[in-house]
N, C-alpha and C positions, 0 to 999 in steps of 0.2 A: 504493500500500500504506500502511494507516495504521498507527503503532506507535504500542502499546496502554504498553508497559511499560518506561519508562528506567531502570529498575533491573537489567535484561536486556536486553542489547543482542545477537544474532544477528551475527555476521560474517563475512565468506567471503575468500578469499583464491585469487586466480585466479594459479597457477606453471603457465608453460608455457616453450616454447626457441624463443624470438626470434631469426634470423638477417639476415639482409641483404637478404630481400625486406619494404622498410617496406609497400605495400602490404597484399600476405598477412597480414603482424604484426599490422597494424592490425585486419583484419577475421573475423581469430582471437582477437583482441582483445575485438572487439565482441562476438561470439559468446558468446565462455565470460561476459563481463559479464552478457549474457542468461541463461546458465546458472546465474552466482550469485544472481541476483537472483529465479531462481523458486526457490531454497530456502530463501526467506524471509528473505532479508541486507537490514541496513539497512541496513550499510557493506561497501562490497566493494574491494579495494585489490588492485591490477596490482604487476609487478615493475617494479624497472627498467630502465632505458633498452630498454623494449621495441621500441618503433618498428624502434629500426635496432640489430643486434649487427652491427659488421661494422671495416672500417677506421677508423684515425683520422682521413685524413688528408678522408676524405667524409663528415664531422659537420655542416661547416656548409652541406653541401648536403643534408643530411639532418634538421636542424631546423627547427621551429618557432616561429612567431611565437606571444606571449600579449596578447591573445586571434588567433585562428586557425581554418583549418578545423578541424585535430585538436581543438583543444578544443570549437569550438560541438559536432563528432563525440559527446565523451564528454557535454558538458551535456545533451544531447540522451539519452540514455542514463540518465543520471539524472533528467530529468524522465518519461521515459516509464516508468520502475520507481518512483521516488515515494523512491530511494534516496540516501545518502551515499557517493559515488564519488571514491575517490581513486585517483589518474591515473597511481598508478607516478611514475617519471620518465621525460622524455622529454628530447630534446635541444630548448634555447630558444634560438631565432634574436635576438641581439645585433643593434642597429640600427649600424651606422657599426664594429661590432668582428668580428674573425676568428676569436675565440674563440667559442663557447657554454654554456652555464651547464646543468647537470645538473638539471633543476626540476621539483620536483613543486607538482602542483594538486589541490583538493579543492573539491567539486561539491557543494552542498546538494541537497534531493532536488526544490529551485526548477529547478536547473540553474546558481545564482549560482555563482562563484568565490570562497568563503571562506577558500582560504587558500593561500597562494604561498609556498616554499619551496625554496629553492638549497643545492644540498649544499654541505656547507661543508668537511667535511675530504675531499680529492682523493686516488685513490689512486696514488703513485707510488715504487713499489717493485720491488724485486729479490729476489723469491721464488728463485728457481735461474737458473741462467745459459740456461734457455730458456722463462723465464716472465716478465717483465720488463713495468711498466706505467708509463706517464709521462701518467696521464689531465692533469697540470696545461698538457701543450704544447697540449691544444684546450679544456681548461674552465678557466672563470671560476669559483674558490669564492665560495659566499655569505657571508654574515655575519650572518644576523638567524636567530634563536631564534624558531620560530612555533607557536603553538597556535590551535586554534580550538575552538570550541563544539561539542557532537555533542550532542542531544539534553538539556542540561545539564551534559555530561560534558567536562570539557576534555583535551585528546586532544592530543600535541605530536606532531614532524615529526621525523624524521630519517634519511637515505640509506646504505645500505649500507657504506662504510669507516667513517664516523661512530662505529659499534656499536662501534670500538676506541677509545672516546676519552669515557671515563666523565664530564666536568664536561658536556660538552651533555648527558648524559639528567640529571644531576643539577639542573642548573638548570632543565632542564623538569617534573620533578619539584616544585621549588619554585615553580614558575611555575604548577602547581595540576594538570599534569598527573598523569590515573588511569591512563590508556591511552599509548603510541607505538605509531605505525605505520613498520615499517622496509621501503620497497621496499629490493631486492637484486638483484645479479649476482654473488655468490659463488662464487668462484672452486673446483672439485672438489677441488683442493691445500688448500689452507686449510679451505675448508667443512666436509672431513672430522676435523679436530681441533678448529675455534673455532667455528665457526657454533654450535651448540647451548650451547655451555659460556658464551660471550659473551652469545647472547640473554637464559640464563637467570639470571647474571651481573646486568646492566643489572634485571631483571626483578625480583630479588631486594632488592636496595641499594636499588631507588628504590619498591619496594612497588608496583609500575604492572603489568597488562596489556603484553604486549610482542606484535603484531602485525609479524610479521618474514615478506614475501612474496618469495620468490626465484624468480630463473632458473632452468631445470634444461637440462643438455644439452650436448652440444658445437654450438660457431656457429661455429669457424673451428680448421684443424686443426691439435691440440695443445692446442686450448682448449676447456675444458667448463665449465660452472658446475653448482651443488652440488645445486640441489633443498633438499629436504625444508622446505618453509614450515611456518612455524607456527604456533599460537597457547601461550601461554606465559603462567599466571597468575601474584599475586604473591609467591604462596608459590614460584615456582622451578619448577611442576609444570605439564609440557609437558600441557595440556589436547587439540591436535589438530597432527598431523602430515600432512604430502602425502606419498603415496608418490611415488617415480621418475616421471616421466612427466608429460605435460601431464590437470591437473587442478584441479577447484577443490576444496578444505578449508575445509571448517564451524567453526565453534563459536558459542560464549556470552560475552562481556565479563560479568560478574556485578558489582555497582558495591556490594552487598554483602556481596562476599567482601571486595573491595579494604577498606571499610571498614574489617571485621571484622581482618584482620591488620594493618592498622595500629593496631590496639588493643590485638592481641595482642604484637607487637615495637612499639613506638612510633620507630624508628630515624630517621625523618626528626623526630620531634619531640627527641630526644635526642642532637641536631646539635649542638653546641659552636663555632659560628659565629667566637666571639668570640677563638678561639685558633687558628683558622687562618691562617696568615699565610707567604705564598710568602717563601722563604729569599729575601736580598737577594743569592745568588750564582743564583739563578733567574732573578728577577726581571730579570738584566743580560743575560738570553740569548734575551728577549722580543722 
C-alpha cells in the first residue's frame, strides 16, 4: 500500500481478550492485523502483553526472544501490508536473567525493527484486598525514552501504567513527539474512572495524538481489563472509541490539527524551563 498523504495519517487499533492460550492469541492476533490493514491503516498497534494473559509465575516460559519467531511472525505482517506495525507488548526473553522485560516493537512497513521499547514504570499495586499486582517480581523496567520516525512524524513509546506518570509523555513531547502510542491491559477497576480522563489528560498538556490500544475482557477469574481503545486528538477530543468486544477502531492522526492548536494555546512553547527546579527535600528521596 502506498501512502499518498503525511499530513493524514489512517490508524487502527486492534482490542481484543488475550488469555493463556499464546498460540490462539497469536493467530487472532494475526488475523485482526489482516483486518486493520484492509481498512487502509498505515499504522496498526496490538494491546499488551497479548501473547500470554495468564500467571506470573509462567512468563519466562512464555516469552520471547528479540529478534524471534514472534517477531520475524509480525515483520512479516508488515511487509506483506506495506504497513507500520506496532507489536503491543509482549513478554522479552532475558539471556542469563529470570526476569522478562514488558517490550514493545515497531515494524516499518520494510518489516525493519525501528524501535524497541521496555516499559518503564511497573505496575505494583494494591487496588483492594483482592486485586493486588506485583508485575516488578517477573519484569525488568526499562529506562530509555524512545521515539521513532512514522512517515516524518515522530511518534514516542509508552506502556500502559506509564499513562500515570506525566514527565515521560512530557519529555517525549519535547523530544519532538506529535503522536504516542499507548498499548494497555487496563484493569475494569481503574479503567472505569482513569483510563479516559488520563488519556485525554497526557493528550491535552502535551498537544500530541494519544493512540491508547487496550485489552478488553476477563482472562482469569476476578480479572477483566477495560476495553474501550482509543484514538484521542490534541485538543482532548476522543476522535474514535472501540466498543466492548474484540475489534478493531479507525481513525485519522491529522498532523495539521496538531499544528494548528499548538498555535492556538502555544503551552509547550510557554514552558518556563528555567524555574523548575525539584525541591532539594525531593530530590533526597530519588
Amino acid at each position: 500500500m502506498q501512502h499518498q498523504d503525511s499530513q493524514q495519517i489512517p490508524v487502527a487499533l486492534v482490542q481484543f481478550n488475550s488469555r493463556d492460550d499464546k498460540a490462539a492469541n497469536i493467530e487472532t492476533a494475526l488475523a485482526m492485523i489482516d483486518q486493520a490493514a484492509s481498512s487502509g491503516a498505515r499504522l496498526v498497534i496490538l494491546p499488551e502483553v497479548w501473547t500470554f494473559m495468564g500467571a506470573q509465575d509462567r512468563l519466562q516460559e512464555m516469552s520471547d526472544p528479540v529478534p524471534g519467531d514472534l517477531t520475524e511472525r509480525l515483520a512479516e505482517r508488515a511487509r506483506r501490508h506495506g504497513i507500520y506495525l506496532h507489536s503491543g507488548t509482549f513478554y522479552e526473553r532475558l539471556e542469563g536473567d529470570d526476569h522478562v522485560c514488558n517490550t514493545a516493537l515497531v515494524f516499518d512497513p520494510s518489516g525493519s525493527i525501528v524501535a524497541h521499547y521496555r516499559k518503564m514504570h511497573l505496575f505494583d499495586v494494591a487496588v483492594s484486598p483482592d486485586l493486588t499486582f506485583r508485575e516488578s517480581d517477573t519484569v525488568r523496567p526499562g529506562d530509555e525514552i524512545v521515539t521513532f520516525d512514522l512517515d516524518g512524524m515522530t511518534v514516542g513509546l509508552a506502556t500502559c501504567y506509564d499513562l500515570r506518570f506525566p514527565e515521560l509523555f512530557r519529555i517525549l513531547a519535547l523530544k519532538g513527539a506529535e503522536t504516542i502510542l499507548l498499548p494497555a491491559a487496563f484493569t475494569l477497576m481503574t479503567g472505569k474512572d482513569h483510563w479516559e480522563v488520563l488519556i485525554r489528560a497526557r493528550a491535552i498538556e502535551n498537544q500530541v495524538y494519544m493512540v491508547a490500544c487496550n485489552q478488553y475482557g476477563t482472562w482469569a477469574p476476578g480479572k477483566a481489563n477495560y476495553g474501550r481503545s482509543m484514538l484521542v486528538d490534541p485538543w482532548g477530543t476522543v476522535v474514535a472509541t472501540a466498543p466492548d468486544g474484540d475489534t478493531v477502531v479507525s481513525g485519522v492522526i491529522d498532523r495539521a490539527a496538531i499544528a494548528r492548536i499548538r498555535q492556538q494555546i502555544p503551552s509547550l512553547a510557554n514552558r518556563q524551563p528555567e524555574a523548575y527546579r525539584w525541591p532539594d527535600e525531593v530530590l533526597a528521596l530519588r
